[in-house]
N, C-alpha and C positions, 0 to 999 in steps of 0.2 A: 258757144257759151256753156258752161257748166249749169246744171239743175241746182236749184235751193232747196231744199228742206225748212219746215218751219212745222215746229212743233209747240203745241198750247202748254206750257211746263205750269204753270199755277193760275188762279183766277180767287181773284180777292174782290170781297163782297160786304161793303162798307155800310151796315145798318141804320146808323146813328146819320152818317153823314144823309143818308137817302131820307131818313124822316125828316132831318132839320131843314133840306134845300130841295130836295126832287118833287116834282111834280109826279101824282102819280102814273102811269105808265101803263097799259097792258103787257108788250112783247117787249126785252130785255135780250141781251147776248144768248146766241143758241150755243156758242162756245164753250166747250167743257176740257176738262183738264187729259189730256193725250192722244187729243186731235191731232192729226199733221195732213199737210197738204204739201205737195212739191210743184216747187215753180218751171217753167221750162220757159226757156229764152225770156227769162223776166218777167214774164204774164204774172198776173195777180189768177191764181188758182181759183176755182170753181169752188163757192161753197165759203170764204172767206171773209168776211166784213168788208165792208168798204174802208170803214174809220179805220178797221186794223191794218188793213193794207197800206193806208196812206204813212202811218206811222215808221212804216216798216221800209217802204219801197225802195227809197235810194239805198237802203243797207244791202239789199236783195239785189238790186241791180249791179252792184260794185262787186257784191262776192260772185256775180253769175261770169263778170268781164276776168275772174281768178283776181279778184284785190281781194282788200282784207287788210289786217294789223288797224284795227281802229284805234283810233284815240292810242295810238305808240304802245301798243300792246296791253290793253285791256282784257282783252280775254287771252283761256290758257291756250286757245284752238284760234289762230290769229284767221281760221276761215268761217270765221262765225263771227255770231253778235249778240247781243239778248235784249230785246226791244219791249217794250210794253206799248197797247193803244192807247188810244188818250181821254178813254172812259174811266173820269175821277171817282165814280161810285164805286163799281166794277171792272176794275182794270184787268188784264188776263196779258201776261208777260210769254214772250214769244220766244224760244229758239231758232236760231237761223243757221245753217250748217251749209257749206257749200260741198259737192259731191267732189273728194269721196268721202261718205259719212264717216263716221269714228263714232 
């Protein structure tokens, strides 16, 4: 199986929405913007969300088996993907690259 890459490219941080509907919170995403974590034989990396890894997983799993060309070529790097989790407040959109990087 090829290794993934998955790098934190932006994290957006929704104020308005968070006063109108969020409860408030202590602890929020430890994820910061140019995090990466590499996957090996498809494990969910050490140190990753759980929520973002679900979002992610079969993308990661398909480029580890060498797929790819999502969605009939949506991205320019048909061994990649770009994923977001599924925290509507704070979302943090994800790069996925399978090896070998570029």
């Amino acid at each position: 199986m090829k290794k993934v890459r998955i790098t934190a490219l932006r994290k957006a941080d929704y104020k308005d929405l968070q006063a109108r509907y969020e409860n408030p919170i202590e602890h929020t995403c430890d994820i910061c913007e140019g995090m990466t974590w590499v996957c090996v034989d498809a494990q969910k990396p050490a140190g990753l969300c759980d929520e973002a890894w679900k979002s992610m997983k079969e993308f990661v799993e398909e480029l580890a088996r060498g797929g790819g060309n999502f969605f009939d070529g949506w991205m320019k790097n048909p061994y990649s993907a770009m994923v977001s989790c599924n925290d509507g407040f704070r979302p943090v959109s994800f790069l996925l690259e399978a090896e070998p990087w570029q």
